[in-house]
KOLDRENVEX-365920 format. One record per residue: residue number from 1; residue in one letter; x, y, z of N, C-alpha, C in turn. Coordinates in steps of 0.02 Angstrom, whole numbers, plus 50000, padded with zeros to 5 digits. Layout:
! KOLDRENVEX-365920
   i aa   n.u   n.v   n.w  ca.u  ca.v  ca.w   c.u   c.v   c.w
 NUM  A     X     Y     Z     X     Y     Z     X     Y     Z
...
! end
This chain:
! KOLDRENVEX-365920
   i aa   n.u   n.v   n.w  ca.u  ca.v  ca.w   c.u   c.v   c.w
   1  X 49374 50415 48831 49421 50373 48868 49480 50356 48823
   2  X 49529 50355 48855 49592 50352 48812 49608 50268 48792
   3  X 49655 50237 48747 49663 50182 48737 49719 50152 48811
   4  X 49714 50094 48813 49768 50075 48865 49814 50008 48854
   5  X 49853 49994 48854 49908 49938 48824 49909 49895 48881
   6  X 49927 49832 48877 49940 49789 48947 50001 49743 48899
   7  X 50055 49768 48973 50128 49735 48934 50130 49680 49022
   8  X 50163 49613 48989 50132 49575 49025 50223 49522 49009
   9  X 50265 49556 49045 50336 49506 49053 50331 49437 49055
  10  X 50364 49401 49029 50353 49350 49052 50416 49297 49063
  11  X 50438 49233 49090 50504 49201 49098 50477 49129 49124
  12  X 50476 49062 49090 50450 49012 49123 50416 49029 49164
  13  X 50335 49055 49129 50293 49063 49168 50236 49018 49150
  14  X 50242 48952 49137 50207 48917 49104 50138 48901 49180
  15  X 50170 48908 49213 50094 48900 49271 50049 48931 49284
  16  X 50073 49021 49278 50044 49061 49293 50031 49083 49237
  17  X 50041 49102 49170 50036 49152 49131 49970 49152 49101
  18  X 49919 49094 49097 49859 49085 49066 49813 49138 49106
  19  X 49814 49105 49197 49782 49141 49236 49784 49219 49224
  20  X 49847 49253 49220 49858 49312 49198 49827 49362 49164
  21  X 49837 49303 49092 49801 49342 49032 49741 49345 49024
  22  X 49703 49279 49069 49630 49279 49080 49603 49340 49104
  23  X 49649 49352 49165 49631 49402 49201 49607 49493 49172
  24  X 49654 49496 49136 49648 49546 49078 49588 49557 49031
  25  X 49573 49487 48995 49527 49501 48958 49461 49512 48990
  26  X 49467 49473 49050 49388 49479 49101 49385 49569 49126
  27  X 49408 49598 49100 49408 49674 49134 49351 49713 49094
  28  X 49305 49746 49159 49261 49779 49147 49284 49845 49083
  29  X 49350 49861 49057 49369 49895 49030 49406 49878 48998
  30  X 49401 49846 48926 49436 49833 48894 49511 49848 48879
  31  X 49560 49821 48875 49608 49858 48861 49619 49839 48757
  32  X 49652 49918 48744 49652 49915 48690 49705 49848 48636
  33  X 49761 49828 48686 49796 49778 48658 49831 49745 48725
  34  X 49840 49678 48712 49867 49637 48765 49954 49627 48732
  35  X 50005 49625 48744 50073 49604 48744 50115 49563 48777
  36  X 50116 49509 48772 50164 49463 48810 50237 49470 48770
  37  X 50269 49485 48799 50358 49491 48777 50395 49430 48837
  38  X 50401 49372 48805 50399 49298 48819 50478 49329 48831
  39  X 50538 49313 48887 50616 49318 48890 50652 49256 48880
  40  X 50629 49241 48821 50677 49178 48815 50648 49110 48869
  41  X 50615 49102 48869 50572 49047 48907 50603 48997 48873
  42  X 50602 48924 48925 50635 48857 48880 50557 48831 48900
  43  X 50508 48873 48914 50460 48806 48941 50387 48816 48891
  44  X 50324 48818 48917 50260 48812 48858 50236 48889 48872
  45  X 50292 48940 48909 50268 49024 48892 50227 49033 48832
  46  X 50276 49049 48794 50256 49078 48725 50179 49059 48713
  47  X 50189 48966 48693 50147 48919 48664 50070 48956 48711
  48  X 50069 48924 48759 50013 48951 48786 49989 49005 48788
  49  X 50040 49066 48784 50030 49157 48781 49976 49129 48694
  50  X 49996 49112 48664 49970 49120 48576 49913 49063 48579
  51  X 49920 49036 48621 49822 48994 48627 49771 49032 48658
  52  X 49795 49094 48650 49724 49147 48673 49711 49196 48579
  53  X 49745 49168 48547 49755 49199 48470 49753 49255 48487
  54  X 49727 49304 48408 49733 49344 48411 49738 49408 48447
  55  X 49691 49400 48532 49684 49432 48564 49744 49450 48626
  56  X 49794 49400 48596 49857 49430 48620 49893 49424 48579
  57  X 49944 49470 48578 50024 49479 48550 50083 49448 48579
  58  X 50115 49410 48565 50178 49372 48588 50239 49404 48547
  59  X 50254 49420 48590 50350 49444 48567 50413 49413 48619
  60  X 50445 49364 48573 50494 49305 48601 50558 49341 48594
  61  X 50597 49343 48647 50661 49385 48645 50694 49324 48620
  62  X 50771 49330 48580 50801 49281 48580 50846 49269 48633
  63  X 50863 49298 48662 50896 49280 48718 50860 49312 48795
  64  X 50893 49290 48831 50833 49322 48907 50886 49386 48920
  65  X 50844 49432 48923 50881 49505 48946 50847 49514 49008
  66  X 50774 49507 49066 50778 49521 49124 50696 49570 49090
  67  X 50662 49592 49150 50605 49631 49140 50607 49697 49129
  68  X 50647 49720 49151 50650 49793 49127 50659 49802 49065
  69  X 50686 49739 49023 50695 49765 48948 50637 49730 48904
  70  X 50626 49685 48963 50548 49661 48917 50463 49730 48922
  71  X 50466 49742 48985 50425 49806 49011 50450 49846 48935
  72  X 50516 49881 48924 50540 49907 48875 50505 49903 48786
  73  X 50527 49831 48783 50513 49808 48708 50448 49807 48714
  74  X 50394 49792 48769 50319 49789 48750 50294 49862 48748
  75  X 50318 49912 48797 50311 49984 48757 50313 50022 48710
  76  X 50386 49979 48686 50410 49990 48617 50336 49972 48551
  77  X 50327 49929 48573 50274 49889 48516 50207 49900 48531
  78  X 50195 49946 48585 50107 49974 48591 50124 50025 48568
  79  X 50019 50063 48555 50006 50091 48540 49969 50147 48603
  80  X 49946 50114 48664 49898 50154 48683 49915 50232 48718
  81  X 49878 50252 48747 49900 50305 48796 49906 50299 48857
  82  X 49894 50254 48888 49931 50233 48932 49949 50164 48958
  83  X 49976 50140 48975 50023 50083 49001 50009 50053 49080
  84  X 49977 49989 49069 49988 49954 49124 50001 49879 49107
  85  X 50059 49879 49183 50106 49809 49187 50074 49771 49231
  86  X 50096 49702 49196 50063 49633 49242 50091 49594 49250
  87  X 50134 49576 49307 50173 49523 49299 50134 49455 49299
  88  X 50192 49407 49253 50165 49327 49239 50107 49298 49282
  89  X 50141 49314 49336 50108 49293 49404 50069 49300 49446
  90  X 50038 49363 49423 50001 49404 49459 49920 49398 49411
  91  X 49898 49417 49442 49813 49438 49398 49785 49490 49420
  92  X 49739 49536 49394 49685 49572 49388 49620 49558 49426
  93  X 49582 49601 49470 49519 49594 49495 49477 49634 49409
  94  X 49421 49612 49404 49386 49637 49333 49425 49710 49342
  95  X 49380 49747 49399 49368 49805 49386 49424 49864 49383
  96  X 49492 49832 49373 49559 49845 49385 49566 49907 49323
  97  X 49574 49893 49274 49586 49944 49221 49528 50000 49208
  98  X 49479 49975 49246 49420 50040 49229 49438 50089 49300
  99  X 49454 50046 49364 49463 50106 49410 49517 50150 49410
 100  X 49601 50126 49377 49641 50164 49371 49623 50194 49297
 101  X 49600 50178 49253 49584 50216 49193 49549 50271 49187
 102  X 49494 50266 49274 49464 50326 49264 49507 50395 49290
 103  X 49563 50362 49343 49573 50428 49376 49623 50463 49332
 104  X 49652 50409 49291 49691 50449 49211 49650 50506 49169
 105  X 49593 50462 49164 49547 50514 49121 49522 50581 49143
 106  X 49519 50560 49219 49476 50625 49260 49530 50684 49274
 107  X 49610 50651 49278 49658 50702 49284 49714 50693 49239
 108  X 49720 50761 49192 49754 50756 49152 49829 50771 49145
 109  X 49838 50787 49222 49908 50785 49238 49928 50721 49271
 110  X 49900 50685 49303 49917 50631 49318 49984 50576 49288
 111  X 50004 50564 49333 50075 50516 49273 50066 50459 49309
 112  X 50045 50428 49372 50061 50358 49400 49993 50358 49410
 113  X 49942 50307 49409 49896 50287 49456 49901 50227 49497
 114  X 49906 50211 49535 49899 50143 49569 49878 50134 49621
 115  X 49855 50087 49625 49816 50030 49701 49852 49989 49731
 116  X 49813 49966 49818 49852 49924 49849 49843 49870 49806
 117  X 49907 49797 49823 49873 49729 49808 49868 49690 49874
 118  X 49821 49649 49851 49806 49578 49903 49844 49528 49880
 119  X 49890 49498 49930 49963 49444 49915 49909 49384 49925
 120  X 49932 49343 49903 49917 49258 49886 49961 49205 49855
 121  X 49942 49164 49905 50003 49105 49884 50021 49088 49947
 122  X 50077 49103 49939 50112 49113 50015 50110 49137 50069
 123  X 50060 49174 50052 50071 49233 50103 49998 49273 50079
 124  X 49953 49308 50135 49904 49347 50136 49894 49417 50166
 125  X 49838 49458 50156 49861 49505 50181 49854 49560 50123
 126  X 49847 49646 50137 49836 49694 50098 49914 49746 50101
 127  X 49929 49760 50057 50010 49793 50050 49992 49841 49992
 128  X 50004 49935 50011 50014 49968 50072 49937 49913 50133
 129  X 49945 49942 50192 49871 49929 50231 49825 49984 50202
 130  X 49869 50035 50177 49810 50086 50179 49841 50132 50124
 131  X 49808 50181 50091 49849 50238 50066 49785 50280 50063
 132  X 49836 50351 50059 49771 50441 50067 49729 50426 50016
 133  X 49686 50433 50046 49610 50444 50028 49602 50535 49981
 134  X 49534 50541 49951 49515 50582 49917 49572 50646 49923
 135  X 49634 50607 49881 49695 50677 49889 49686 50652 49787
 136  X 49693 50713 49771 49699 50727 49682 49793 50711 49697
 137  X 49807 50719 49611 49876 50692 49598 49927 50750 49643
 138  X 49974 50721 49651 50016 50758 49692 50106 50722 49697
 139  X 50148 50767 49712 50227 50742 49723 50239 50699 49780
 140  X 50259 50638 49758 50266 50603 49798 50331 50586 49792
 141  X 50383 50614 49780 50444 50568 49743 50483 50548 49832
 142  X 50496 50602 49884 50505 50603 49925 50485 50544 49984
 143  X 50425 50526 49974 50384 50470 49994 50415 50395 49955
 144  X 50403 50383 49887 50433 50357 49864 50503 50324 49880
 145  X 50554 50369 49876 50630 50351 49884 50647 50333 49963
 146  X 50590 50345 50009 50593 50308 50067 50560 50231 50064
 147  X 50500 50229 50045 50473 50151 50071 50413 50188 50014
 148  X 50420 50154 49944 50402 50126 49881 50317 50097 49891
 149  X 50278 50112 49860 50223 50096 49897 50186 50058 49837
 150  X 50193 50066 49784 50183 50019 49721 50219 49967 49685
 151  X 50192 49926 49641 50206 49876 49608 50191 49875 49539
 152  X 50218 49874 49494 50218 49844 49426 50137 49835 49418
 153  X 50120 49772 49443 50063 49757 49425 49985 49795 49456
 154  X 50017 49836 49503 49947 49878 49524 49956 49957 49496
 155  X 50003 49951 49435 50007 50028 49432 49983 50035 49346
 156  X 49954 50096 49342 49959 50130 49275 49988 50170 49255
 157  X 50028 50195 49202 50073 50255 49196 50057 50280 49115
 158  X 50063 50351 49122 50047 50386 49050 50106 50394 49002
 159  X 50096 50373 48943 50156 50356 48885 50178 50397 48904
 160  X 50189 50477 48912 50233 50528 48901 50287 50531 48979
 161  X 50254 50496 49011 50298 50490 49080 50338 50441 49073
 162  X 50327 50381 49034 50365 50329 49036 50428 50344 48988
 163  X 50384 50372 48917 50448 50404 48886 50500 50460 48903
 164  X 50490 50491 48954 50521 50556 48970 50559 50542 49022
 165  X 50560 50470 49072 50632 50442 49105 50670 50407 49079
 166  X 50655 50353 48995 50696 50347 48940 50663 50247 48988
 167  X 50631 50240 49002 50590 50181 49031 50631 50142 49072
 168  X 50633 50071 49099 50659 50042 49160 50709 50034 49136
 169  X 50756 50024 49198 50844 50013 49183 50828 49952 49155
 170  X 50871 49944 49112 50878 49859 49095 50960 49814 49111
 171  X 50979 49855 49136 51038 49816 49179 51016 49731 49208
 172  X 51068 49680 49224 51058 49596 49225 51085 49620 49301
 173  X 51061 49595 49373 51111 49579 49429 51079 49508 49433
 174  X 51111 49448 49456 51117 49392 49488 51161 49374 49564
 175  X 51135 49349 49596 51161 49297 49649 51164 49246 49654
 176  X 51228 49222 49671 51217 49147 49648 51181 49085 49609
 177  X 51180 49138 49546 51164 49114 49495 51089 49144 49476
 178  X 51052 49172 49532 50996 49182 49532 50977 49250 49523
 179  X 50933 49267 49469 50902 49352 49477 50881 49395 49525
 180  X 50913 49454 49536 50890 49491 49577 50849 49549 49551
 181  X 50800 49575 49554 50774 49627 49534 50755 49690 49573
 182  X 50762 49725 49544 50738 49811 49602 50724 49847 49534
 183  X 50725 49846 49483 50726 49899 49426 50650 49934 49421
 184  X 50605 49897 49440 50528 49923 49447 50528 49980 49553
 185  X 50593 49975 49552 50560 50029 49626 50597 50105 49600
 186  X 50673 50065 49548 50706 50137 49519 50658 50181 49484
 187  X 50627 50120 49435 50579 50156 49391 50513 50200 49431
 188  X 50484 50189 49459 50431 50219 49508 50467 50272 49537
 189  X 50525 50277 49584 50549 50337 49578 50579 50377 49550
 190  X 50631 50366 49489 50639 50407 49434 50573 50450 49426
 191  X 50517 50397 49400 50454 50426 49374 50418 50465 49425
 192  X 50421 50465 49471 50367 50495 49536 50418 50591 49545
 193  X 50484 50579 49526 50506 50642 49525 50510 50703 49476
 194  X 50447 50662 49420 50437 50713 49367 50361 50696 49353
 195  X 50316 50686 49375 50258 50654 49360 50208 50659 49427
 196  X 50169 50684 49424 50114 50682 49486 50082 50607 49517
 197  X 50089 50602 49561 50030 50514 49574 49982 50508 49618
 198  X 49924 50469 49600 49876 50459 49636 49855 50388 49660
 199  X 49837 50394 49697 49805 50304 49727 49723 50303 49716
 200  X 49726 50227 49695 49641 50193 49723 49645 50184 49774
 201  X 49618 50184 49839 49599 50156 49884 49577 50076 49897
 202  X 49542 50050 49844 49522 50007 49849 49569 49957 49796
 203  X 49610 49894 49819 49646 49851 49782 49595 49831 49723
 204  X 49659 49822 49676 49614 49806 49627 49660 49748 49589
 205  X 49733 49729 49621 49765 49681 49570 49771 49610 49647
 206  X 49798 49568 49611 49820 49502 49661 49899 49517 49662
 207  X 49934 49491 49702 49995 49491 49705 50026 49408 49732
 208  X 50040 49377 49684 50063 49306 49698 50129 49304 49745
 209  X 50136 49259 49787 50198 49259 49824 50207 49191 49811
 210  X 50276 49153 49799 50286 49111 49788 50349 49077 49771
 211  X 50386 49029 49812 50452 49035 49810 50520 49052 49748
 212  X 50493 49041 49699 50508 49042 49626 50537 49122 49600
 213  X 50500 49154 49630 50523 49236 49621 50585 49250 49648
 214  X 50607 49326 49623 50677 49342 49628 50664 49376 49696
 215  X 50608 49416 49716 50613 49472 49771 50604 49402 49826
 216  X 50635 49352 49843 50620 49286 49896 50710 49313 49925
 217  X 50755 49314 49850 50824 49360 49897 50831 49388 49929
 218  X 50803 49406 49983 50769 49477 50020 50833 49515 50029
 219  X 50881 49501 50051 50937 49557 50077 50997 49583 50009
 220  X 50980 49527 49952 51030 49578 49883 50962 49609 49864
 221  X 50912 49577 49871 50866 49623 49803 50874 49691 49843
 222  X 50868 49727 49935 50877 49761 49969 50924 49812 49940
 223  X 51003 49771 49920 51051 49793 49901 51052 49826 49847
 224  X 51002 49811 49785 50979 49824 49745 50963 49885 49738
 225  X 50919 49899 49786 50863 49941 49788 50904 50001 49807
 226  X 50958 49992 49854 50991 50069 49863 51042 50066 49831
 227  X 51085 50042 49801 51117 50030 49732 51082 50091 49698
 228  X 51015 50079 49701 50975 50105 49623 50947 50207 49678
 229  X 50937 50195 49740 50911 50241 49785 51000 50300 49768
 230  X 51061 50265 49759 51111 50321 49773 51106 50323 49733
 231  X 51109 50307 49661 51096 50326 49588 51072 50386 49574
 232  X 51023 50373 49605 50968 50425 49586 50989 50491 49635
 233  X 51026 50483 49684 51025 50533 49743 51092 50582 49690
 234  X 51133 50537 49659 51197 50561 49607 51168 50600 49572
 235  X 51116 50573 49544 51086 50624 49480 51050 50692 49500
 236  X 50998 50676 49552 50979 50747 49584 51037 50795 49612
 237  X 51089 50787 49607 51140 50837 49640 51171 50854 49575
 238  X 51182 50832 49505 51189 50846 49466 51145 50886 49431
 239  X 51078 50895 49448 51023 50926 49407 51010 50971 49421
 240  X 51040 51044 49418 51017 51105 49450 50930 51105 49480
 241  X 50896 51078 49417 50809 51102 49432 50802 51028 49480
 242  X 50842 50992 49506 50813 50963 49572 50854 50963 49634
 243  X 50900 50980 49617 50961 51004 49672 50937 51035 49747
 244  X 50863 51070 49768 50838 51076 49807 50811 51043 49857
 245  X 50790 50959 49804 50791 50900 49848 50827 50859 49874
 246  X 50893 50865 49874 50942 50837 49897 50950 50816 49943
 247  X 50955 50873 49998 50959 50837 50051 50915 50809 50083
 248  X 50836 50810 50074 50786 50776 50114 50780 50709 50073
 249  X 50799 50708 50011 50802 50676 49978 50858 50624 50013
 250  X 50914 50627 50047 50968 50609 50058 50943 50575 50124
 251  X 50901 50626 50179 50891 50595 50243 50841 50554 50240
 252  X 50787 50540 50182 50752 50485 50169 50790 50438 50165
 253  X 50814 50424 50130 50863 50355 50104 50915 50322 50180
 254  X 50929 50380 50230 50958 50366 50289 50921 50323 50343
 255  X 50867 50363 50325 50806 50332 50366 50793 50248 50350
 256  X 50788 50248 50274 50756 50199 50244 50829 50143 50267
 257  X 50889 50153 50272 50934 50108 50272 50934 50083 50342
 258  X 50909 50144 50383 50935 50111 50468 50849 50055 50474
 259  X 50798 50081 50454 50762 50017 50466 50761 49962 50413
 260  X 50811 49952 50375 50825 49875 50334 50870 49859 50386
 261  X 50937 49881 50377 50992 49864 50405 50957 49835 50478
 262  X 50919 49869 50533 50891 49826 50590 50840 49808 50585
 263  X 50799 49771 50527 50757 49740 50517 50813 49658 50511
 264  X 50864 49661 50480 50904 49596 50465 50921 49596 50528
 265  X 50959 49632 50576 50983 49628 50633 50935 49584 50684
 266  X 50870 49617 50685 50833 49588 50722 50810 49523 50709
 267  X 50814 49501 50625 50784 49426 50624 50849 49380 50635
 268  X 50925 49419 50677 50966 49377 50661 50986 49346 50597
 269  X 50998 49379 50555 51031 49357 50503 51094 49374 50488
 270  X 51138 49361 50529 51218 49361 50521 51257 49374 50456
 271  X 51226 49334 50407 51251 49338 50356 51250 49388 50300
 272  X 51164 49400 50304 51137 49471 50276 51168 49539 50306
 273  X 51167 49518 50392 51191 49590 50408 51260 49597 50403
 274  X 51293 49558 50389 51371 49572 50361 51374 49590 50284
 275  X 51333 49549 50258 51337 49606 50186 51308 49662 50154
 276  X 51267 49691 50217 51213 49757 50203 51300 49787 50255
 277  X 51329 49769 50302 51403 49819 50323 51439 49831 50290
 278  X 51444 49756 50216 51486 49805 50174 51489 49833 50126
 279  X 51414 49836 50116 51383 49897 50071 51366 49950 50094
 280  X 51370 49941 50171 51359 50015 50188 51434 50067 50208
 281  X 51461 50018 50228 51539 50065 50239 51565 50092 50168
 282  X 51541 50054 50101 51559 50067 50061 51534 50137 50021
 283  X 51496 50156 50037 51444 50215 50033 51451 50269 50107
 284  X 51475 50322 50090 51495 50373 50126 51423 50387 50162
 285  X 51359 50395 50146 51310 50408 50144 51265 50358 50199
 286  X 51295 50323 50203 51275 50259 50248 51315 50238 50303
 287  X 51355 50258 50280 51439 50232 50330 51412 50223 50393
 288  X 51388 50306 50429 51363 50321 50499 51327 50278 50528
 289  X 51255 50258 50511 51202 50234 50517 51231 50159 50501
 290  X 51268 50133 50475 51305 50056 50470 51353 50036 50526
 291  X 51408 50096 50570 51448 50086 50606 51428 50039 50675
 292  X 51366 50078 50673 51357 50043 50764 51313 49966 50735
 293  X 51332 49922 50688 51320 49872 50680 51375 49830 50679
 294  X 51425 49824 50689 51495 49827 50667 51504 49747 50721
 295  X 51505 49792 50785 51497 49740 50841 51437 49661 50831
 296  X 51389 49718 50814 51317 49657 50810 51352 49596 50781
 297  X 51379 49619 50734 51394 49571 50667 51459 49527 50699
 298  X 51506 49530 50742 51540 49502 50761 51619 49522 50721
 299  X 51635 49590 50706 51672 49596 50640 51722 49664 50711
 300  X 51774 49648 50679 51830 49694 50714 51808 49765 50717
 301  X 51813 49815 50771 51797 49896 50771 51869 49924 50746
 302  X 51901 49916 50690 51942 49943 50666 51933 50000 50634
 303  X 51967 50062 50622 51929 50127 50603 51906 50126 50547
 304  X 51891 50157 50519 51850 50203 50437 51891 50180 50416
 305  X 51958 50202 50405 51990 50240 50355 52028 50166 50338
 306  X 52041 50112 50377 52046 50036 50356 52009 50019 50332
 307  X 51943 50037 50339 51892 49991 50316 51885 50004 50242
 308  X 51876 50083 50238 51875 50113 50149 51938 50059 50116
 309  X 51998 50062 50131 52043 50027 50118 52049 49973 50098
 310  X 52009 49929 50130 51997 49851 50129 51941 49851 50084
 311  X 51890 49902 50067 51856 49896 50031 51836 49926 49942
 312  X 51897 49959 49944 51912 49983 49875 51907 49939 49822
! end
């Protein structure tokens, strides 16, 4: 069995972070080292991460850079062979690192493993409901860049995959003052388009919901997310050896925009769906599938070629 690292972000997580780390050490499968990379916390993070001693590692950023660069620096500073993330907030069922550890071990091409989670807190319930059953590792990147089916904390990934997309963006976005995050759905698909993945069937992490989190933004973190979806659509048209996926690659992401864009429509959110219009007119790629919202939104049918204009 190979060694396994647990990098474990953290940001004024003084409520949750004990539960966390508990969670970890109770695992039917040891992991070879625990890492908390504390982001500049003003609160008892750290302090409490280092009242479990030696059996965890604390690394205090001096200033807060955001999770992707903490995910980053705790990679930086393991050792194992493969890598699994836990957010603050979240916890572990025991048998969590022995069931994705085995399907690492059993397949040696494997690059993602992950399971559904069960949400708590706020909110209940199993997310995916379901995923394929007795399928070995396989390309999913296509699946992926439509509707993302993992999380940080229910996934495992093999060092050489994490090193070979150069690891999570670490770019800062805020809203009104507040963090937005999507850098863990870029990362999953970057990674899912060079790396094989497989699912547990059976959940094996918790998933906390709770107003305090950044993904509560629902319509920038959204914005986020295809921000980070055309990114990536830029780079595959640049890459001869993926240039084949392009365009299905392209009509995923079309798909994926017309059911956000009338998912806001339908809960009436006026405000959201005026700023998913002008991120979508702003993007050639979206334009189409954004137009016949135009009206919904209460906003003038003035042509394209004003609108590019007004929005330069």
């Amino acid at each position: 069995m190979s060694s396994i690292s647990v990098i474990i972000p953290a940001y004024n997580a003084e409520k949750f972070i004990g539960e966390a780390i508990e969670s970890v050490l109770n695992q039917t499968r040891p992991a070879k080292e625990i890492i908390v990379v504390d982001d500049a916390s003003t609160d008892r993070t750290a302090e409490i991460a280092r009242s479990f001693g030696e059996r965890v590692r604390v690394l205090v950023n001096p200033a807060n850079r955001g999770p992707g660069h903490c995910r980053n620096a705790g990679v930086a500073a393991s050792t194992g062979k493969y890598l699994a993330f836990l957010d603050s907030d979240d916890i572990w069922m025991p048998g969590h690192l022995e069931s994705l550890g085995r399907l690492m071990d059993e397949h040696s091409d494997l690059g993602i493993a992950f399971c559904p989670v069960i949400w708590f807190g706020d909110r209940t319930g199993q997310w995916p409901a379901s995923v394929s059953k007795n399928e070995g590792p396989r390309d999913v990147f296509l699946e992926m860049i439509r509707n993302i089916t993992c999380v940080p904390s229910a996934m495992m990934v093999r060092r050489t995959g994490h090193e070979a997309i150069g690891g999570f963006d670490e770019g800062q976005h805020r809203y009104r003052g507040r963090r937005i995050q999507a850098e863990d759905l870029d990362y999953v698909i970057r990674l899912s388009l060079e790396v094989p993945v497989m699912a547990d069937e059976e959940p094996s992490a918790r998933y906390r919901v709770h107003p305090e989190q950044a993904s509560v933004i629902r319509v920038q973190q959204v914005l986020l997310a295809f921000h980070y979806r055309l990114r990536i659509l830029l780079a595959l048209a640049a890459n001869p050896r993926h240039l084949g996926l392009l365009q299905a690659a392209q009509d995923k992401v079309i798909r994926c925009w017309e059911e956000h864009i009338e998912a806001v429509w339908a809960e009436r959110d006026m405000v959201g769906l005026r700023q998913m219009i002008r991120f979508g007119l702003r993007n050639g790629l979206l334009r189409k599938a954004t137009w016949p919202y135009l009206g919904k939104a209460g906003l003038p049918r003035i042509g394209v070629g004003i609108l590019d204009r007004l929005h330069r």
